[in-house]
N, C-alpha and C positions, 0 to 999 in steps of 0.2 A: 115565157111571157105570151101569154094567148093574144093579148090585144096592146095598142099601147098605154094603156093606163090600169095594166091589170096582173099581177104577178102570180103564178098559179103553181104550186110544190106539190111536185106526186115524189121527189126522192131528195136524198141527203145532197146529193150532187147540185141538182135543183138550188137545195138553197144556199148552198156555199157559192155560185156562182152567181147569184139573186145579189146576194153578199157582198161580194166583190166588186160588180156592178155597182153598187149604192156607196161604199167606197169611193170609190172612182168617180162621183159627180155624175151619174148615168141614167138616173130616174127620172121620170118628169115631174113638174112641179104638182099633180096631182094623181097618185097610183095609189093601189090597193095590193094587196096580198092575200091569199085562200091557200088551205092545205087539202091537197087533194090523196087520199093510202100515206101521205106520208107525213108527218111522223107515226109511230108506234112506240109504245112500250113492252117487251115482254119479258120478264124474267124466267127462269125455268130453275126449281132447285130439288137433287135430287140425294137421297138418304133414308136411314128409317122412319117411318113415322110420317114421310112428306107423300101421302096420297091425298090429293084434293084435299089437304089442312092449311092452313095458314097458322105459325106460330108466334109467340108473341114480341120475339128478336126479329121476327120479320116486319110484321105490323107494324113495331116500334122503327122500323126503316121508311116504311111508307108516312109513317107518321111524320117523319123528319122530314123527308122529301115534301110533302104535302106542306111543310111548314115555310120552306125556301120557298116554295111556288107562291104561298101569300105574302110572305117578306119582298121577292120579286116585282110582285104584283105591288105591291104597298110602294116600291121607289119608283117604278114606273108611273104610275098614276096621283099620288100625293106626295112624293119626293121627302118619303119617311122609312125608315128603318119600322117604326108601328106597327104593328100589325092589327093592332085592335082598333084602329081607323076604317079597318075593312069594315062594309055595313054584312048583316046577316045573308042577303043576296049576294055579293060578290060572294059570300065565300063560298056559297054553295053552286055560284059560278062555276068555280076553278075546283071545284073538289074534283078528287082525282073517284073514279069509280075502276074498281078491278075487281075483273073475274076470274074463279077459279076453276080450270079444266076438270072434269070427272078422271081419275085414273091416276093422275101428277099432281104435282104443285106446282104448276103452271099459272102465273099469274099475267094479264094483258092487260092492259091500263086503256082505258079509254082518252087516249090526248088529244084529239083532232077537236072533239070538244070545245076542251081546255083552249084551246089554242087561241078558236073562232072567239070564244067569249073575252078571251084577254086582249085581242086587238080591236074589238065592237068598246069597251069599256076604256080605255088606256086611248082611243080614236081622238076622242076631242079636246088632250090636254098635248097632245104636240104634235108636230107638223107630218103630213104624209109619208115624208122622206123620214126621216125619223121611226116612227110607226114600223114601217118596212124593217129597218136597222133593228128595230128591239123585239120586233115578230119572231125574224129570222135567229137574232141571237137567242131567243127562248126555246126556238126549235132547234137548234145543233148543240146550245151547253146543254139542257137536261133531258134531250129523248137523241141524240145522235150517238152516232156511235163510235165516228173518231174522236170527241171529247171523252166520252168513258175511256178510250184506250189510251190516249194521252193522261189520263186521269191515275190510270195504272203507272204509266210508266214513269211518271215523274215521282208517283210511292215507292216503284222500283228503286232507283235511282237513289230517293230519299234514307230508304231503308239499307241501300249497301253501304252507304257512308257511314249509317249509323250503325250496323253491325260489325262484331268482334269475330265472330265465327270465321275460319275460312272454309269449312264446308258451306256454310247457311250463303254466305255471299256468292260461292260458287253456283250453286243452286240459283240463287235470284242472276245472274251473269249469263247464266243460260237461256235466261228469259227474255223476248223484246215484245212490247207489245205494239207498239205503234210502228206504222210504216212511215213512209217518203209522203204518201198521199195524204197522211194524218196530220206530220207534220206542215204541209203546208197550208192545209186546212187552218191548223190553227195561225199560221202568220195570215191569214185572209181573217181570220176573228180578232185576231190584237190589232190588223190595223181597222177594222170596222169598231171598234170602241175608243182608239187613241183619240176623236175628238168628238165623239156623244158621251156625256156624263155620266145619265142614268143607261147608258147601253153599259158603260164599264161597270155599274153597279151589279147589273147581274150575270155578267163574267165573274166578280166575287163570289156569286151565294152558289152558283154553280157548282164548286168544290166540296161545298157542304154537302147538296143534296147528292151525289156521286158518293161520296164518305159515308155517305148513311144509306143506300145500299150496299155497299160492300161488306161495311159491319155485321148489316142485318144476313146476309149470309155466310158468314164466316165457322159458323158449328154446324155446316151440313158436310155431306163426302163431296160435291162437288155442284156449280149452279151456272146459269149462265145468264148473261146481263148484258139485253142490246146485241145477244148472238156473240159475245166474248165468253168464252170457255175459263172457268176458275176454281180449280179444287180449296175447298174451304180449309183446310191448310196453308193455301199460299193466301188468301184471302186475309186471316186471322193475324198473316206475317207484315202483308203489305198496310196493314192499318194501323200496327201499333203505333202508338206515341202520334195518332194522326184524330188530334183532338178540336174540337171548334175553338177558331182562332178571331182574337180582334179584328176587323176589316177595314179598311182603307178606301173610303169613299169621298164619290163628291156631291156636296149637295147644296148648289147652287140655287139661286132661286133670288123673290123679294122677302126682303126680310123688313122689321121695325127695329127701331134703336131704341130698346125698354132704358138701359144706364148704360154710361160709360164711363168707364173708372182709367183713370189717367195718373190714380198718385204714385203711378212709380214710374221711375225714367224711363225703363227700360223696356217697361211689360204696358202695353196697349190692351187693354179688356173691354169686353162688351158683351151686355145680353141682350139676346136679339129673339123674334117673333118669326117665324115666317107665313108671310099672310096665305100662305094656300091652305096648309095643312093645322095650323096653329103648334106647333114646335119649337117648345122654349128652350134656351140653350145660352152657356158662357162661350164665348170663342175668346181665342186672343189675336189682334189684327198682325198680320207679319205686313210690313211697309217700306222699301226698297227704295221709294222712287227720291229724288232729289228734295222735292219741292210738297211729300209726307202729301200726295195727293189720293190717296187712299182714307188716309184715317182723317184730311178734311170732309172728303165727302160724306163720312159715317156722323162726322160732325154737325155738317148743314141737317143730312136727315133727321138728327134728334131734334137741334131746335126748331127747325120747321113741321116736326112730328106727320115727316111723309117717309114713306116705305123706300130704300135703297138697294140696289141689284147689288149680291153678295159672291162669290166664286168663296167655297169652302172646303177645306178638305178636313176629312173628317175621319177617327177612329172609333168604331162602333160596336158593342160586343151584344150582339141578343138587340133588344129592343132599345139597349143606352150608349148614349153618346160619350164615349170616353174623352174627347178630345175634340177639340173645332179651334182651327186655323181656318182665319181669313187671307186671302191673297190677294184678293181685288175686290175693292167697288168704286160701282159706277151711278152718279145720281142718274136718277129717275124724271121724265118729264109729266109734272100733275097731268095735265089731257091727257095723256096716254094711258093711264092707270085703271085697271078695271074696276067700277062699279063693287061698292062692300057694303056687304050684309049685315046692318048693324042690328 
């Protein structure tokens, strides 16, 4: 931290420790963040045919990767799975640009970019502290490097359970990829999201983008990702059956009470609006409290036709909403409501 309202990341340490700090209640109520050398992207993959080319299992890796950084980008900033909310500038924003070495197939990703532009954009829809929290988390899940090795090992792992072999197991047994310092890395990431919403959103899509370089080099002799060493053998092993999975999110917000359907005892339903993004959706209200003070307040919002704070958890596959559980609402006070664009 150069100054006191100013947080400045030259290395990975840097920002796990940034990290922890904002955790901890430790920020002031108005700071910034800058990436200075660090992050980086580099992949290195080597085989025949990989001199200064890029193939198109690789591509198709960037592609995917590129695709999480807008889905990212899309919850952080409109608190949508959408991607096509992005306008034509954001996306060319966050495009990722990579260059390819003469000699290798050395690829270097320009991130620092990326970085500067997604916390200039994503600035004025949440609070300082905040900001910091989702900077940081953009920069240690998709360009660090104890998340990539964690990223390994938990395929490890995944994949001896699920292999018959006892040579193939032996083999992965042999292997660890994460250390102590990794590990704890990541309990500084799980509690830096256990109460920011959209920071635990892209602790999800994380996994994706990490899955989709590993794939994309899995048919070379050997590559390296973030300076982790991986022959495309064990690459091709630790991916199988490691397919894009529904996600578990939350996506709180205000929402409108479009209907609410009540003819069954049991089942609480509603579709609802959310007034940032316009995201239509069925949820069904889960309601706990004694006195059903949840599904009255979805109640007053409809007949009064004013907008109500929603807590939602959500299963989301690609760009659709498989599933929406309400857990809380809380009425809204009319003065306090922002100004709408009719």
């Amino acid at each position: 931290m150069t100054n006191q309202n100013e947080i400045v990341i030259r290395s990975e340490q840097d920002a796990y420790d940034a990290l922890e700090l904002a955790s901890q209640g430790g920020l002031p109520d108005h700071v910034s963040v800058h990436f200075d050398g660090w992050p980086n992207l580099e992949i290195i993959v080597k085989g025949e045919g990989y001199q200064g080319t890029i193939t198109p299992s690789i591509m198709k890796g960037f592609i995917e990767f590129q695709t999480a950084i807008y889905r990212t980008y899309a919850l952080a900033n409109y608190n949508t799975v959408n991607v096509n909310k992005l306008t034509r500038e954001e996306r060319e924003a966050l495009e990722l640009y990579i260059s390819v070495d003469e000699g290798s197939s050395r690829f270097n990703v320009d991130v620092q970019a990326l970085l500067e532009n997604f916390v200039a954009r994503v600035g004025d829809k949440v609070t300082p502290q905040s900001l910091v929290k989702i900077a940081l988390i953009v920069s240690v899940a998709y360009f660090g490097n104890s998340f990539t090795k964690n990223y390994f090992e938990d395929r490890r792992q995944t994949r001896i359970a699920e292999l018959q072999s006892e040579e193939r197991i032996a083999e992965l047994e042999s292997r660890q990829y994460a250390d102590e310092l990794d590990v704890r890395r990541m309990e500084i990431l799980a509690e830096a999201t256990r109460d920011e919403p959209r920071a635990s959103n892209i602790r999800e899509y994380a996994d994706d983008a990490q899955r989709s370089l590993v794939k994309s080099v899995r048919h070379v002799d050997e590559s390296s990702i973030g300076g982790l060493t991986i022959e495309g053998e064990t690459a091709q092993e630790l991916t199988k059956n490691a397919r894009r999975e529904a996600k578990e999110i939350r996506l709180d917000g205000l929402y409108r009470v479009r209907v609410v359907d009540a003819s069954q005892i049991d089942v609480f339903r509603i579709r609802i609006s959310n007034e940032a993004n316009g995201d239509e959706f069925i949820a069904t209200v889960q309601d706990e409290t004694l006195d059903n003070r949840h599904r009255e307040a979805i109640r007053e919002a409809e007949w009064a036709k004013q907008p109500v704070r929603l807590s939602i958890n959500a299963r989301v596959l690609g760009d659709e909403i498989r599933r929406a559980t309400v857990i809380s609402a809380e009425p809204v006070d009319p003065n306090q409501l922002p100004a709408r664009n009719e």
